[in-house]
PATITOR-296678 format. One line per 3 residues: number of its first residue (from 1); their letters; for each residue z, x, y of N, C-alpha, C. Coordinates in steps of 0.1 Angstrom, whole numbers. Example, Ala and Ser with C-alpha at 12.3 -4.5 7.8 and 13.67 -1.06 7.14 Angstrom:
<pts>
1) as) 78 132 -57 78 123 -45 78 132 -33 | 71 128 -22 71 137 -11 79 129 0
</pts>
This chain:
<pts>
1) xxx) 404 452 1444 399 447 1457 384 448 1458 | 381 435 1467 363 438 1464 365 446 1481 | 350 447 1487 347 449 1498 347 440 1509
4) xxx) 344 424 1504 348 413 1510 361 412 1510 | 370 412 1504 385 414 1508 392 420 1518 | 382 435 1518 390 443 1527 390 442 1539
7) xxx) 371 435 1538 372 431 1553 376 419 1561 | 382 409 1545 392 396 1552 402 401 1559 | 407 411 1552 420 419 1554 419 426 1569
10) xxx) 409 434 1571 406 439 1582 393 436 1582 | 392 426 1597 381 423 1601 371 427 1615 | 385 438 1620 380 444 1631 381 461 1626
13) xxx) 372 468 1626 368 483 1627 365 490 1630 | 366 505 1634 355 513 1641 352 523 1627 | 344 526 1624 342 536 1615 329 547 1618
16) xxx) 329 564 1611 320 573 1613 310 570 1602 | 300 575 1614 287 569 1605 280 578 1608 | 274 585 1591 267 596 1594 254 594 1595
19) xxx) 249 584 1586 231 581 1580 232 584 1566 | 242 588 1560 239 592 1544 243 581 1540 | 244 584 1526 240 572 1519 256 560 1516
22) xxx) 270 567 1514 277 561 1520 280 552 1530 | 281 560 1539 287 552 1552 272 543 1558 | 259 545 1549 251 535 1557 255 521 1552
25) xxx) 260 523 1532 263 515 1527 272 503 1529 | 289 510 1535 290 507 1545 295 497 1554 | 284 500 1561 278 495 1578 273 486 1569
28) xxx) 262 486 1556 257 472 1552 266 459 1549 | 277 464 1542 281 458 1540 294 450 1549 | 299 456 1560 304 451 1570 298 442 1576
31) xxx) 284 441 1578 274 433 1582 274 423 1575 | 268 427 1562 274 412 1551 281 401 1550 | 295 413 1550 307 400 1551 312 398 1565
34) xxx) 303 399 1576 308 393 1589 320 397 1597 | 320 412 1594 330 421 1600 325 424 1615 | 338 428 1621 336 434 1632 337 449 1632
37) xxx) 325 452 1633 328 466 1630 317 475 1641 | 323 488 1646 316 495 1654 316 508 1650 | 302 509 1645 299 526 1643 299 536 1654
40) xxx) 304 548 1652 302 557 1659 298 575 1652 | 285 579 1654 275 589 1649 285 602 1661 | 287 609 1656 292 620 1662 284 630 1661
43) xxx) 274 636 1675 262 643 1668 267 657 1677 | 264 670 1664 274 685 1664 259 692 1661 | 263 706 1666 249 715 1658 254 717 1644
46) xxx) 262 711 1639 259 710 1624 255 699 1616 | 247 689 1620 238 680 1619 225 684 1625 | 219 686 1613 204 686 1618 196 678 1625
49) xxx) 184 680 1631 179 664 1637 172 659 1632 | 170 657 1620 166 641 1610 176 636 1605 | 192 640 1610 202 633 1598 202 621 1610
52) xxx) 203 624 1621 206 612 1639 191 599 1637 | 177 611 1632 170 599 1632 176 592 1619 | 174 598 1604 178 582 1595 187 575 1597
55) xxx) 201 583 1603 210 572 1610 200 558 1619 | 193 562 1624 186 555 1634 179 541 1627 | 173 549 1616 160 545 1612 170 529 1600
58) xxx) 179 536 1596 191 526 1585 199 518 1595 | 199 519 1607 205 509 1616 199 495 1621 | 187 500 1623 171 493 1625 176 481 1615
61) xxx) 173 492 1602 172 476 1590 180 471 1587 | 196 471 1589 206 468 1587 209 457 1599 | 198 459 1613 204 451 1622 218 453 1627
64) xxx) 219 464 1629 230 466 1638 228 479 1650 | 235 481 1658 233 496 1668 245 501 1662 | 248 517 1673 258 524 1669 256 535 1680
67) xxx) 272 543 1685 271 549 1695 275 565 1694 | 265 570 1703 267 584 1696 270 588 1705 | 284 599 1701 292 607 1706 290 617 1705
70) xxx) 283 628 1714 279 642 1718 294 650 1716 | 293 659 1701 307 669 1707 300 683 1702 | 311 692 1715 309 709 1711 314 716 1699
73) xxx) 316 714 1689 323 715 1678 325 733 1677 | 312 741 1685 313 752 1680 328 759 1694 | 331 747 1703 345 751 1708 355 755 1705
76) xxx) 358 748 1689 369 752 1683 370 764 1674 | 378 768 1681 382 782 1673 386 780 1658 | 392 769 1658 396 766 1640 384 765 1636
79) xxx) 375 760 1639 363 756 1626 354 771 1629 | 351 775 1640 340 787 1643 347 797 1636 | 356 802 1633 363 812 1625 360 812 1610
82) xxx) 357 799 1608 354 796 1596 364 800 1580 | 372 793 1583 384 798 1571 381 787 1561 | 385 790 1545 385 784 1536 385 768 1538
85) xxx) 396 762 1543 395 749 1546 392 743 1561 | 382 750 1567 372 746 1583 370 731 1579 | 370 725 1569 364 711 1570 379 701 1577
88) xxx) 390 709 1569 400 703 1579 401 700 1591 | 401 713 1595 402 713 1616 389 705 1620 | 378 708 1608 366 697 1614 369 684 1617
91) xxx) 371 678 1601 375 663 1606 385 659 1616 | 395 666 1618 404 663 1625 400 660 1638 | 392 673 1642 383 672 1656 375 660 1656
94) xxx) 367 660 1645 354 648 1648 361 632 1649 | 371 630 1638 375 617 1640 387 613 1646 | 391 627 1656 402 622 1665 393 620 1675
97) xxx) 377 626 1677 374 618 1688 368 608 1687 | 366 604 1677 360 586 1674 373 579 1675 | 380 580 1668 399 576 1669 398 569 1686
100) xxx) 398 581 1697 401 582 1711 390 571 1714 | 378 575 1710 366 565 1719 371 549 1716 | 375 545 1702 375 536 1696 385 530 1702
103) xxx) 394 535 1703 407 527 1708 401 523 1726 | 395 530 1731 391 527 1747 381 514 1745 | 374 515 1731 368 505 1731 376 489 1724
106) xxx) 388 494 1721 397 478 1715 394 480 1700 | 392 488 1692 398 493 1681 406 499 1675 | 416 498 1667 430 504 1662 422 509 1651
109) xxx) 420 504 1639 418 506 1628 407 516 1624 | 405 529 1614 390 535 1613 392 537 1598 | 372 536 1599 372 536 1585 365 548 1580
112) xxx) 363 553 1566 350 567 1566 343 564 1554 | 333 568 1550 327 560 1533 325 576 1530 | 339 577 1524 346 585 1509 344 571 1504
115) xxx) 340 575 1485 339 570 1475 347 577 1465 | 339 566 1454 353 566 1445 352 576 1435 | 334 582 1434 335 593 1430 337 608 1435
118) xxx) 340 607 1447 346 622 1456 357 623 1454 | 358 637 1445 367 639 1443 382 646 1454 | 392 643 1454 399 650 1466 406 661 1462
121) xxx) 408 663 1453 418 681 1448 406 688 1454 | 392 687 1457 390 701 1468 383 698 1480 | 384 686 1488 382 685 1491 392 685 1508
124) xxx) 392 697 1517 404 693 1526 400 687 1535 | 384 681 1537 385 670 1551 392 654 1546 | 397 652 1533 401 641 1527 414 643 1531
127) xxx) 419 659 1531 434 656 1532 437 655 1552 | 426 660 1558 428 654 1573 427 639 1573 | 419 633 1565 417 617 1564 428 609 1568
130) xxx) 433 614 1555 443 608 1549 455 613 1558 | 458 625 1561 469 624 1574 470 615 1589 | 454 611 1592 450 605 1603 450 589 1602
133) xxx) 454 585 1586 457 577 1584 441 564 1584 | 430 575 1581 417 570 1579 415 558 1568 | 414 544 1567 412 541 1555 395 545 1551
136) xxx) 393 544 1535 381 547 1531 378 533 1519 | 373 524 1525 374 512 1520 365 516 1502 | 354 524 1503 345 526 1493 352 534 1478
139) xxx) 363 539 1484 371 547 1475 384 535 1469 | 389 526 1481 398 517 1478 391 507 1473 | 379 500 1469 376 495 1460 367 493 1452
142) xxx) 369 511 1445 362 519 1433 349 520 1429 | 344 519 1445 329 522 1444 326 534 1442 | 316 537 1429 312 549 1429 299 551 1432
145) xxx) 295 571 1434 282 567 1440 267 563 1432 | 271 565 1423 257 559 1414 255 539 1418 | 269 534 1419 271 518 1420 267 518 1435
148) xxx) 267 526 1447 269 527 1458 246 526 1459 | 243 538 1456 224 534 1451 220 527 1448 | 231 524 1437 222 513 1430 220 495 1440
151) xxx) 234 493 1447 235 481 1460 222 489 1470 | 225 496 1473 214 498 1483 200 499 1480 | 197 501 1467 183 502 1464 179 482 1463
154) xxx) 189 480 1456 186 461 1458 181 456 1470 | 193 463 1480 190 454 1493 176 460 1502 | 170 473 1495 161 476 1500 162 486 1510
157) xxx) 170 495 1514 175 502 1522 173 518 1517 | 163 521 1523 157 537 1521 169 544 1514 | 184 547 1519 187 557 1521 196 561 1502
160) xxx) 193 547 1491 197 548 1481 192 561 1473 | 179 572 1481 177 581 1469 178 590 1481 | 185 591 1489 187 602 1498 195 614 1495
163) xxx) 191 623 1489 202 634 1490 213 637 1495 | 224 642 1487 233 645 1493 232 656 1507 | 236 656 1519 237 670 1530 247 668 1535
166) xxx) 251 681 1524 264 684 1533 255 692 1547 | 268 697 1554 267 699 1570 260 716 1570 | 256 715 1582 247 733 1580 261 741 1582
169) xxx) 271 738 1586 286 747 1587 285 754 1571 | 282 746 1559 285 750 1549 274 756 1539 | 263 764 1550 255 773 1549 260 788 1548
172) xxx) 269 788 1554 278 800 1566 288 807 1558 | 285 814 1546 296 821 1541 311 824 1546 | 319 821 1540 333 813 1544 339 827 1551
175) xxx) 345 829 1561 354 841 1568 342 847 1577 | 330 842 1577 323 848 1584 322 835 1596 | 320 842 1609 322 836 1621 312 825 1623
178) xxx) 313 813 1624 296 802 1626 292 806 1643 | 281 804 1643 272 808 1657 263 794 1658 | 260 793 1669 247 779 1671 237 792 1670
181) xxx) 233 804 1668 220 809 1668 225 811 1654 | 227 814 1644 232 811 1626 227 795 1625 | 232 790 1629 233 775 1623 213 772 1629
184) xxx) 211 773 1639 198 772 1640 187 779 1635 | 189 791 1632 184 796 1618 176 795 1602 | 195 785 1600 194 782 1590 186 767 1590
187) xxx) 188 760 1597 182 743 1602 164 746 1601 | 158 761 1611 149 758 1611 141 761 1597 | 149 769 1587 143 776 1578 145 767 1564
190) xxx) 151 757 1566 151 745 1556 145 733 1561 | 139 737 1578 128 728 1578 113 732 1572 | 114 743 1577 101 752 1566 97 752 1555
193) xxx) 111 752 1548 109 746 1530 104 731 1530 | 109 729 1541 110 712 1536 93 707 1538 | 86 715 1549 73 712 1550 67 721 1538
196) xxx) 68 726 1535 62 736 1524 63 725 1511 | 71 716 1510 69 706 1499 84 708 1491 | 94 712 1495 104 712 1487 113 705 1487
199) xxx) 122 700 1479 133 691 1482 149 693 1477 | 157 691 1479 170 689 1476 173 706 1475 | 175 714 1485 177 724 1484 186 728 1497
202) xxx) 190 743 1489 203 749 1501 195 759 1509 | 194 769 1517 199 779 1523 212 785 1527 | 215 798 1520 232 801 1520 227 812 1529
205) xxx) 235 814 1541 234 826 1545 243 834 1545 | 240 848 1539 252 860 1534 248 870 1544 | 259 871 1557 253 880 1560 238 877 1571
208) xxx) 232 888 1564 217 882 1573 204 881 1563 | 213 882 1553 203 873 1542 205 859 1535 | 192 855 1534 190 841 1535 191 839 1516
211) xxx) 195 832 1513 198 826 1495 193 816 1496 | 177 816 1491 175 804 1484 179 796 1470 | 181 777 1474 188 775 1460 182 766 1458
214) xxx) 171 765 1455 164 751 1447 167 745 1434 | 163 736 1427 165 728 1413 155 734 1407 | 158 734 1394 149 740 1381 135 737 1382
217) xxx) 134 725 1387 118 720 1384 110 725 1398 | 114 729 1408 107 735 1418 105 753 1415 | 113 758 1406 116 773 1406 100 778 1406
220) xxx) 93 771 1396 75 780 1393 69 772 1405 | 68 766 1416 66 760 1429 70 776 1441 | 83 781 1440 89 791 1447 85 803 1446
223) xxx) 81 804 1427 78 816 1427 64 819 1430 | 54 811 1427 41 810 1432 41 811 1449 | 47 808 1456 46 804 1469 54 815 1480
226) xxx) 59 821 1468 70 840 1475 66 843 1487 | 52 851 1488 46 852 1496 45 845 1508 | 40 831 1509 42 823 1524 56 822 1526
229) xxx) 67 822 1516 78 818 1519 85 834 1529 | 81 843 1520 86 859 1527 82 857 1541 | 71 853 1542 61 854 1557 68 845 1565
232) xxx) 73 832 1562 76 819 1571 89 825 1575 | 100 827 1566 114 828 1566 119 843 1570 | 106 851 1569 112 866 1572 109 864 1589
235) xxx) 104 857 1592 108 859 1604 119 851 1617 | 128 846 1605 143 842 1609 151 852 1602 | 149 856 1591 162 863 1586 153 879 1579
238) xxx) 162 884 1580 160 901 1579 160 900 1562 | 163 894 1550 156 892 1536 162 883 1533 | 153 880 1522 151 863 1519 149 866 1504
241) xxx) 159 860 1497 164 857 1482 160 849 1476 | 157 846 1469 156 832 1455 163 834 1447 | 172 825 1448 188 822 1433 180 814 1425
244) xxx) 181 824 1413 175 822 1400 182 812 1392 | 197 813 1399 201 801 1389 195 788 1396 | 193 777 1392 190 765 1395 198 763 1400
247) xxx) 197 751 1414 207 744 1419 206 727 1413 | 219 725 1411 220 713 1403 213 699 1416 | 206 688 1410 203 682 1419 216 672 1425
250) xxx) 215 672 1437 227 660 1441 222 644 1443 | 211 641 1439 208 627 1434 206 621 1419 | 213 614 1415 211 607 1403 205 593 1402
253) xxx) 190 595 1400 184 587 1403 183 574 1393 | 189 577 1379 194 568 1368 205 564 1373 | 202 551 1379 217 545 1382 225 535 1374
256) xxx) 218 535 1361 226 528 1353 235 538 1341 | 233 553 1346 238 558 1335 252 569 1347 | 259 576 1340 273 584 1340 267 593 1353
259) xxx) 271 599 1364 264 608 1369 263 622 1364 | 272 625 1352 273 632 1347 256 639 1336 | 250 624 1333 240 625 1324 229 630 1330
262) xxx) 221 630 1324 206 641 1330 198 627 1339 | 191 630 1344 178 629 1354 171 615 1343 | 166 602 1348 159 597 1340 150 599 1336
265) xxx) 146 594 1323 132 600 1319 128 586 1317 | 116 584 1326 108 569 1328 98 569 1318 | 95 562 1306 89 566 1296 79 551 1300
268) xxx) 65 551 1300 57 542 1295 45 541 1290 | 39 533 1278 26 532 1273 18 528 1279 | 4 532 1281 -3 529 1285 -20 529 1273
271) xxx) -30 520 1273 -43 523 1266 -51 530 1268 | -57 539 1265 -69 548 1269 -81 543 1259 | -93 536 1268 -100 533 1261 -113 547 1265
274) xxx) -123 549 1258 -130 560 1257 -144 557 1252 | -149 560 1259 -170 562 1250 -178 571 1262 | -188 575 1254 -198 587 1258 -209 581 1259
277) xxx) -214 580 1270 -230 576 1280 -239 588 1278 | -251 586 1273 -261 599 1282 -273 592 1288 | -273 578 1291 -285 572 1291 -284 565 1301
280) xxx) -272 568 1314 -268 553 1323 -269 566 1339 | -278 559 1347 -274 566 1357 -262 568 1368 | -263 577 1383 -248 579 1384 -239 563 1392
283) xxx) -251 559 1397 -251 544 1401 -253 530 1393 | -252 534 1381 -251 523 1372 -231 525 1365 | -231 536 1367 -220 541 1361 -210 539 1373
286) xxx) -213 542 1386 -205 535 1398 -203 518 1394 | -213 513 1395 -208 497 1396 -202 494 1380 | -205 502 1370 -196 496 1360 -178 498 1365
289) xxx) -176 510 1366 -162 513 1376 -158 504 1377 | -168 500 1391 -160 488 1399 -159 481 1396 | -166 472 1383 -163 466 1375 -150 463 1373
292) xxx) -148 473 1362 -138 474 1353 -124 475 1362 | -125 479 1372 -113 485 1381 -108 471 1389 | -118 463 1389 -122 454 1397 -111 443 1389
295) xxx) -114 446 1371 -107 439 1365 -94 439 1362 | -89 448 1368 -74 455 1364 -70 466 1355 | -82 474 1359 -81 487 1352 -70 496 1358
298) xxx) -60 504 1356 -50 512 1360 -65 526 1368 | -70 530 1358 -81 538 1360 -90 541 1355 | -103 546 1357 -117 549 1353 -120 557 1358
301) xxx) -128 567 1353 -133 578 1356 -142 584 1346 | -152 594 1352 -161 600 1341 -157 615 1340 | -161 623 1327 -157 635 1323 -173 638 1318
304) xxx) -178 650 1326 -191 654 1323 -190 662 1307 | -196 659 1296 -197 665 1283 -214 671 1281 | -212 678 1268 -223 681 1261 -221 673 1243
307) xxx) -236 668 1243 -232 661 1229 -243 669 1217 | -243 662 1209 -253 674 1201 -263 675 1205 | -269 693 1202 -279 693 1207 -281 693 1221
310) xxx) -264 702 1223 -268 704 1237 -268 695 1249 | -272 680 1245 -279 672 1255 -265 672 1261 | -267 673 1278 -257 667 1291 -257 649 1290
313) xxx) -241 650 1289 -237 631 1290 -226 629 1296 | -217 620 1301 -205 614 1304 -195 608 1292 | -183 617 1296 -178 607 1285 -167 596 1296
316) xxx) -170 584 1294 -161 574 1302 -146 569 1299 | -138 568 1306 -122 567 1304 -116 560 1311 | -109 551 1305 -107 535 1310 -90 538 1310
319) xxx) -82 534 1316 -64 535 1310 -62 522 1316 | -54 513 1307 -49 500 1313 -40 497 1307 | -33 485 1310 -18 480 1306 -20 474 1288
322) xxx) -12 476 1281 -16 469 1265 -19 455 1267 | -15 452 1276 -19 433 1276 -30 435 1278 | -34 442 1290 -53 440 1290 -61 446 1285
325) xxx) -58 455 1271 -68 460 1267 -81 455 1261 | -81 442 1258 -94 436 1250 -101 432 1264 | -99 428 1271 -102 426 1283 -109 437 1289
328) xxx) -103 442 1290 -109 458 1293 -121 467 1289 | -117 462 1270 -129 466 1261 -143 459 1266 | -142 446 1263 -155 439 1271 -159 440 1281
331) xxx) -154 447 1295 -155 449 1302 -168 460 1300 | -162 470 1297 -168 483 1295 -180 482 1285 | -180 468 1275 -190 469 1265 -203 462 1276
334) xxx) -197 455 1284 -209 444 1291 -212 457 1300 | -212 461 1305 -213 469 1317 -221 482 1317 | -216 490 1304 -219 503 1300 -233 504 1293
337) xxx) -239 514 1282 -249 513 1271 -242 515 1264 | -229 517 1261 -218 521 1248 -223 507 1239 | -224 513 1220 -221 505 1215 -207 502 1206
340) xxx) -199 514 1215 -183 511 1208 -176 518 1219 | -159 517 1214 -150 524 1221 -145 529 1212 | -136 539 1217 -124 545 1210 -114 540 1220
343) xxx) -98 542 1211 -91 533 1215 -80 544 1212 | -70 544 1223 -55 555 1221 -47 553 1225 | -33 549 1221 -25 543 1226 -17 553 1234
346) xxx) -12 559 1245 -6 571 1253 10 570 1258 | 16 575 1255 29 577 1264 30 580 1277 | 36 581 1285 34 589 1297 48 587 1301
349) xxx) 49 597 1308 64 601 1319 57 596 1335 | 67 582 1339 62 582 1357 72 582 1361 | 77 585 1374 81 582 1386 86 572 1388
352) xxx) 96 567 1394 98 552 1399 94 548 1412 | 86 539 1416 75 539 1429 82 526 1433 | 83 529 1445 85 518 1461 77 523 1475
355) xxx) 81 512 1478 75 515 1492 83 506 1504 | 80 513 1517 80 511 1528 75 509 1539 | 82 503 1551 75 504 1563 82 514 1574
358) xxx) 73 528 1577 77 536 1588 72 534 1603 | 79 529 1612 77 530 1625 71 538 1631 | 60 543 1634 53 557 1638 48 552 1654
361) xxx) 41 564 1661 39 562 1679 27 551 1677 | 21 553 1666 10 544 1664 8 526 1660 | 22 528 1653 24 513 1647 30 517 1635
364) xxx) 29 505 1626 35 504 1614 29 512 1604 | 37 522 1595 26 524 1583 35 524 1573 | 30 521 1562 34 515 1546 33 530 1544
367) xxx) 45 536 1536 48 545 1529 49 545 1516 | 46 551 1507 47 549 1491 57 563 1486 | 69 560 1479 77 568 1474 78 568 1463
370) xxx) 79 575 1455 81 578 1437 91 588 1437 | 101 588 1425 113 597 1429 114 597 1412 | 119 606 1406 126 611 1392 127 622 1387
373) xxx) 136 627 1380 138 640 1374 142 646 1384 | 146 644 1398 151 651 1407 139 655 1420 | 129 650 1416 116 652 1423 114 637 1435
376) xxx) 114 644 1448 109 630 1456 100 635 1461 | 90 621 1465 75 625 1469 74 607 1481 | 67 616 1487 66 600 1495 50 606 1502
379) xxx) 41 595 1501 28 597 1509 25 585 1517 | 21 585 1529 13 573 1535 1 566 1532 | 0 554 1530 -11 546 1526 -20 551 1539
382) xxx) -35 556 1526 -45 559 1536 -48 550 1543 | -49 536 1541 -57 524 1543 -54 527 1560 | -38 523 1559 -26 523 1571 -32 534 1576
385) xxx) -30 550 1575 -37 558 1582 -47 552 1595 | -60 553 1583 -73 552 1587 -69 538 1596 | -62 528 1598 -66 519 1608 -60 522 1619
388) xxx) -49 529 1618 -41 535 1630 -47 543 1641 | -55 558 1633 -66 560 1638 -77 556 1643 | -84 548 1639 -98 539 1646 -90 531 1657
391) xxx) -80 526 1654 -77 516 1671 -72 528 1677 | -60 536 1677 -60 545 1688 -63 558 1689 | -78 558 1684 -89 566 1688 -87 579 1685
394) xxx) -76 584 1672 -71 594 1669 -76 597 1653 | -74 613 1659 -81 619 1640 -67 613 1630 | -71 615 1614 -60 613 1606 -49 620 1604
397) xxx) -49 635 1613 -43 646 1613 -32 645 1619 | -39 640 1633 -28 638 1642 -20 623 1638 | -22 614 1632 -13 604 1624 -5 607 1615
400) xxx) -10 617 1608 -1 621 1597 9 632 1608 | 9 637 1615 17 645 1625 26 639 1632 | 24 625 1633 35 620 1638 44 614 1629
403) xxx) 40 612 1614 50 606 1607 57 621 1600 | 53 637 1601 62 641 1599 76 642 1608 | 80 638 1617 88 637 1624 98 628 1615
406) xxx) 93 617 1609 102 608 1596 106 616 1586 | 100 627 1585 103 636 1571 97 634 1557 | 85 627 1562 80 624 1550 72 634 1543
</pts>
């Protein structure tokens, strides 16, 4: 069965919709195939508040709305007690009251985006699903989540390299009672990491100590940074841990491979062309730059040397794509006093880079993301910055201040 099918099949729906990267998927695709379908965001203090805005922000570009349902979750004695399977009595709660709203709205049918790679032997909010008689269209036709990124990275929809988050309930050491002053604790102190520059990580709380669980490639990032971290975090929790074991990452950003397999490794060549000036000043050496940069240079730059004899010189460094390297060469010969180059062919490990457009108080700004090996990075185009600022008469501080609120 494709997705189109199911929604010939059922063409009227109500389904929960978190912002992750399933159920935004989805909502896309109901839209697609010209379903009638009505989202409903169920917002708990175990949803943090960036998970409500990317809901927000994936609705926007999807062209659709969606209605959010305020519930007390910390009411229930079944989930606040916190027993082995709380995710049960959770779902049951959460999508008996979408169930309730839905039907007042003229919907029978609900749907949830479980996939085809979630597994169910441990999973007990699957077996409340499935008793509530939930269908899960993404799991019924064998979408898995690497295939689930990979559609959404096509259609252009942010939320294809979004981490997995599970719920802050599953911060809360199991048999131990959940609190909205715990849960807020923990929310604000993985906002602190998260401004500190870190990503795809847990906060476990044992107790009244905090377990941190980052991925391998941040660990010399943690350990260097102890210090502000002791300082930020000790003053939510009475001691603060670093789990040495790595935490595995929950995005696989190689979407053509097993999710089983490791992290891609983005391999590409690039030319390094090379020659040593002592005889060009620092303004002759500027407009050759611009020259060369001008011409499709990836980059240029100078590296201050000593050549024989002591004498102070520049050595110049050119990197460009193999197609343009002769191009490149002449570039640098017309421009420079060099009567040669050297020439080196380079490897390099990058990132996979996209971009976007973030809605900020100020207007639009182009975002640039690069994501691999488990590492995301997103920065704002200065350009965008700097014009946002000059029209409404604001430093670049305070622009960059308002786009952390997107989480960037």
């Amino acid at each position: 069965m494709t997705l189109q099918e199911f929604f010939k099949q059922y063409p009227k729906t109500a389904m929960g919709f978190s912002g992750g990267v399933d159920s935004v998927y989805l909502l896309y695709m109901a839209k697609q195939c010209g379903a009638d379908v009505k989202a409903y965001y169920v917002n708990t203090v175990f949803q943090p508040e960036f998970e409500l805005e990317d809901a927000k922000r994936a609705a926007k570009l999807i062209g659709v709305d969606f209605t959010i349902l305020d519930y007390d979750i910390l009411q229930c004695e079944d989930v606040t007690s916190n027993p082995s399977n709380r995710c049960y009595y959770c779902k049951k709660k959460i999508f008996g009251g979408i169930a309730a709203r839905a039907k007042e709205d003229g919907y029978e049918i609900l749907l949830d985006g479980t996939n085809a790679s979630d597994d169910a032997s441990d999973r007990p909010g699957m077996k409340a699903l499935t008793e509530m008689e939930v269908l899960s269209p993404l799991r019924l036709c064998g979408l898995t989540k690497p295939q689930i990124r990979r559609n959404l990275k096509e259609a252009g929809i942010f939320t294809w390299k979004k981490p997995a988050y599970a719920c802050l309930a599953t911060r809360i050491e199991a048999g131990t009672r959940i609190t909205g002053e715990d849960l807020q604790k923990v929310e604000q102190g993985e906002q602190h990491l998260f401004d500190m520059g870190f990503r795809d990580f847990r906060i476990r709380l044992i107790r009244e100590m905090a377990l941190i669980q980052i991925q391998e490639e941040q660990m010399e990032q943690a350990v260097r940074m102890q210090v502000q971290i002791n300082t930020v975090l000790g003053r939510l929790f009475s001691k603060v841990v670093l789990d040495m074991q790595p935490r595995m990452p929950s995005v696989d950003l190689n979407l053509e491979k097993d999710k089983n397999e490791q992290l891609p490794i983005l391999t590409g060549s690039v030319i390094k062309l090379s020659c040593n000036v002592d005889d060009m000043t620092g303004e002759e050496m500027g407009f050759a730059m611009e020259r060369v940069l001008e011409a499709g240079a990836l980059d240029f730059y100078s590296i201050p040397i000593y050549m024989k004899k002591n004498r102070p010189a520049y050595m110049l460094e050119c990197i460009c794509r193999p197609q343009d390297e002769q191009k490149m060469a002449k570039q640098i010969l017309k421009h420079t006093t060099t009567l040669g180059i050297r020439r080196e062919e380079v490897s390099r490990y990058c990132l996979e880079r996209t971009t976007d457009s973030i809605d900020s108080p100020y207007g639009a700004i182009t975002v640039k993301h690069s994501s691999g090996y488990g590492i995301e990075k997103s920065k704002a185009e200065y350009d965008n910055l700097a014009s946002a600022a000059r029209e409404n008469k604001k430093s670049l501080q305070e622009i960059k201040a308002s786009l952390k609120e997107k989480r960037l």
